[in-house]
N, C-alpha and C positions, 0 to 999 in steps of 0.2 A: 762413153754412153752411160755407164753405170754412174758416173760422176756429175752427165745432167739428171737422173732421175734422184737421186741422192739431194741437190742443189733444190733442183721444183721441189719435193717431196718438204723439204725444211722451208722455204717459205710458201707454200700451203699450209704448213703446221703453225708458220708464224703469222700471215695472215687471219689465219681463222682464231689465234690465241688475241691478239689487236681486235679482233670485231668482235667476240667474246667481251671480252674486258672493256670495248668504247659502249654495247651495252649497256652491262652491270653499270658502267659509271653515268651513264645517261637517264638511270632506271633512280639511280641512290642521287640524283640532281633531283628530278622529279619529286621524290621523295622530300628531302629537302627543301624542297622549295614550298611543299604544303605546308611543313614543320612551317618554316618563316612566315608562311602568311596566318598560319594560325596564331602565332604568336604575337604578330602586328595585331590582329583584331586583339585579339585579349587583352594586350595592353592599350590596343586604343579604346574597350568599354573600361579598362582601369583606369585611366585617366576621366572618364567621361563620369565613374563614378566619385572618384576622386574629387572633381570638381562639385558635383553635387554637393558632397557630403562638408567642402569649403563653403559652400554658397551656403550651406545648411547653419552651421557653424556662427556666419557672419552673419545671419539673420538672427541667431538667437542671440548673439554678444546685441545686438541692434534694440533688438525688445529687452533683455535687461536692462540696456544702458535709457530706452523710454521710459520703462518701471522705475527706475532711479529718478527720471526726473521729474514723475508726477508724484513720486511721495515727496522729493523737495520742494515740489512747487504750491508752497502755500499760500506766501502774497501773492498781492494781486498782478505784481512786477512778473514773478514766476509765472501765473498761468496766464500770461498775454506771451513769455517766452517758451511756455509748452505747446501755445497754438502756433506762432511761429515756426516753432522744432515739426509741430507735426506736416504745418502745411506744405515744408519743402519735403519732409519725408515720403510725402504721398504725391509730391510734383516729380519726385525723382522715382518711384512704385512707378508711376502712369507713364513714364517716356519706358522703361521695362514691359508697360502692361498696354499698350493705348485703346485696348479695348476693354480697359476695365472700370466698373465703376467705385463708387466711393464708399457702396456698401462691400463691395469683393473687396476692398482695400482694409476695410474696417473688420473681415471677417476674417481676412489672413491674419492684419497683427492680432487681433484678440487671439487667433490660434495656437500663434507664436509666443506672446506674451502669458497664455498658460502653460505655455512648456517650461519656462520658465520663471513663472510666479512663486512656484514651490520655494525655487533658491533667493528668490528676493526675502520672501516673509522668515525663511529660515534666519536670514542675519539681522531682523527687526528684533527689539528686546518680547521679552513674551505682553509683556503687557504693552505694548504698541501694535502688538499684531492682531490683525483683524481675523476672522473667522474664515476659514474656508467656505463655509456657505453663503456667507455677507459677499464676499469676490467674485464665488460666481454667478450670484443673481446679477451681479453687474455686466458683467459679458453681454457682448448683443449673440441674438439668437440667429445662428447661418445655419440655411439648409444645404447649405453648396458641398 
């Protein structure tokens, strides 16, 4: 008799140490699993900034390489292939935008193309460079 209370007694002590411990482990999964999902979002707005800041990138390499072609484009040859250059550029803006019009088109690259006009005029010799305030009276005016 002493030998079944002895027997119950040890697995009631090991029962209740197994329900104990499945618990604690079911407590620290929980846990866990927030960790994980916190960490999914973060690197999913990482990624989402990431691409932003690609997309950002490749717009401005976009407008320099426009500013490059309208200071090459002196004949007459050039600026029938600037209007070319621009027409697809803003046919390819409008399947990204289709609700945009020609002036939101004209008002972003002017945006763009001042973010980066600095580094343009900086590799012009000094006597080829125009004035800062001559450039920007030329920008169109956006209220947007």
């Amino acid at each position: 008799m002493l030998a079944l209370i002895k027997n119950t007694t040890f697995l009631l002590i090991m029962c209740a140490t197994l329900a104990i411990s499945t618990a604690s482990l079911a407590v620290k999964t929980v846990g866990l699993s927030a960790q994980v999902a916190g960490l999914s979002a973060s690197a999913a707005s990482a990624a989402i900034a990431h691409r932003k800041e690609l997309a950002s990138a490749i717009s401005r390499a976009k407008a320099k390489a426009r500013l490059r072609r309208f200071v090459a484009a002196i004949p007459l040859a050039g600026i029938a292939a600037v209007g070319e250059f621009e027409r697809r550029d803003f046919l390819a803006w409008q399947e990204e935008n289709p609700e945009g019009s020609f002036k939101q088109y004209s008002c972003e690259i002017a945006a763009l193309s001042a973010e980066v006009l600095d580094e343009v005029l900086q590799e012009l010799p000094e006597l080829a460079r125009p004035s800062p305030e001559r450039v920007l009276s030329m920008l169109p005016e956006c209220t947007e």
